[in-house]
C-alpha positions as CSV (number, residue, x, y, z in Angstrom):
1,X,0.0,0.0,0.0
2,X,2.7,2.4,0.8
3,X,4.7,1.1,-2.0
4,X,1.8,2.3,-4.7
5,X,0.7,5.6,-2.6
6,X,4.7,6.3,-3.4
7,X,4.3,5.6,-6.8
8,X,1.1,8.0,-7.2
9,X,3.2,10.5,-5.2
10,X,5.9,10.6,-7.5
11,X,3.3,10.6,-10.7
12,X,1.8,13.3,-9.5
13,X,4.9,15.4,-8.4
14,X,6.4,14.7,-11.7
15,X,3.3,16.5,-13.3
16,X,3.6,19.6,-11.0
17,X,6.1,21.3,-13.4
18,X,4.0,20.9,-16.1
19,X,0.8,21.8,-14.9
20,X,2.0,24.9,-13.3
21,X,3.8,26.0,-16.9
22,X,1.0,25.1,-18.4
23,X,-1.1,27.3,-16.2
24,X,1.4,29.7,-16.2
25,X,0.3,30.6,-11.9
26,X,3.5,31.4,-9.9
27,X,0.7,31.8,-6.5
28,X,-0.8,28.1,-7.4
29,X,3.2,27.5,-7.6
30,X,3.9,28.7,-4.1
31,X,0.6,27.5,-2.8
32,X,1.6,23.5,-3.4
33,X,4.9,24.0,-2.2
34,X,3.6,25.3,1.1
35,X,0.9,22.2,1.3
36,X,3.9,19.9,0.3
37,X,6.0,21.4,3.1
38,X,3.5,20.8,5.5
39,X,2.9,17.1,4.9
């Protein structure tokens, strides 16, 4: 279970860069690193 929560994790962390250039949002930018900070 921790193995594939991991995996998803590291999907969706992969896809951060490109979502936020894609969206071009520096605040939505800052925003996820301060939820990712507090996990």
């Amino acid at each position: 279970m921790k193995a594939l929560l991991k995996i998803e994790w590291i999907k969706t962390w992969r896809s951060w860069p490109v979502f936020i250039m894609g969206s071009g949002s520096p605040s939505l930018f800052i925003s996820s690193i301060q939820v990712l900070s507090q996990v």
